[in-house]
C-alpha positions in Angstrom: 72.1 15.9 154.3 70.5 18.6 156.6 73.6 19.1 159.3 72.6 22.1 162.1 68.8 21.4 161.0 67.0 24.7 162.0 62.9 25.0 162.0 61.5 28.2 161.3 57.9 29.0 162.4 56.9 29.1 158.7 56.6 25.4 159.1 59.8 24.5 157.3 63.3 23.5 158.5 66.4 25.0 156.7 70.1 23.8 157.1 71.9 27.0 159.3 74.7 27.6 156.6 72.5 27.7 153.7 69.6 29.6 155.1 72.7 32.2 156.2 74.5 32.2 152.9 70.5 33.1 151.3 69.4 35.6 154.1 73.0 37.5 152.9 71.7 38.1 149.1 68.0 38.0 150.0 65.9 38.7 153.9 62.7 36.2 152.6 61.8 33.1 153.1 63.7 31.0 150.1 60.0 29.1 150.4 57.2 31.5 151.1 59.0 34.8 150.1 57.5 36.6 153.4 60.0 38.3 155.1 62.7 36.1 157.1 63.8 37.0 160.7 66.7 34.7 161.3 66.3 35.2 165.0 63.5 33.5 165.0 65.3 30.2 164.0 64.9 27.4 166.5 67.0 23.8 166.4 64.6 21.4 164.4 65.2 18.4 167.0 63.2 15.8 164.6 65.4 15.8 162.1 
């Protein structure tokens, strides 16, 4: 279950905790790879 659903303009929507807890051990995209700028995190309304 996605709680705190966040869209990133990537195209893909991350849960807030996880996406934190990643961006600690690693600054990419879990997806893409590219670099990860977690300001640039928006709520994902849709989901």
């Amino acid at each position: 279950m996605l709680l705190n659903c966040k869209y990133y303009p990537d195209g893909n929507s991350y849960e807030r905790t996880a996406i934190i807890d990643w961006l600690a051990r690693d600054p990419t995209s879990p997806i893409t790879r590219n670099p990860f700028l977690i300001d640039r995190l928006i709520p994902n309304r849709a989901l």
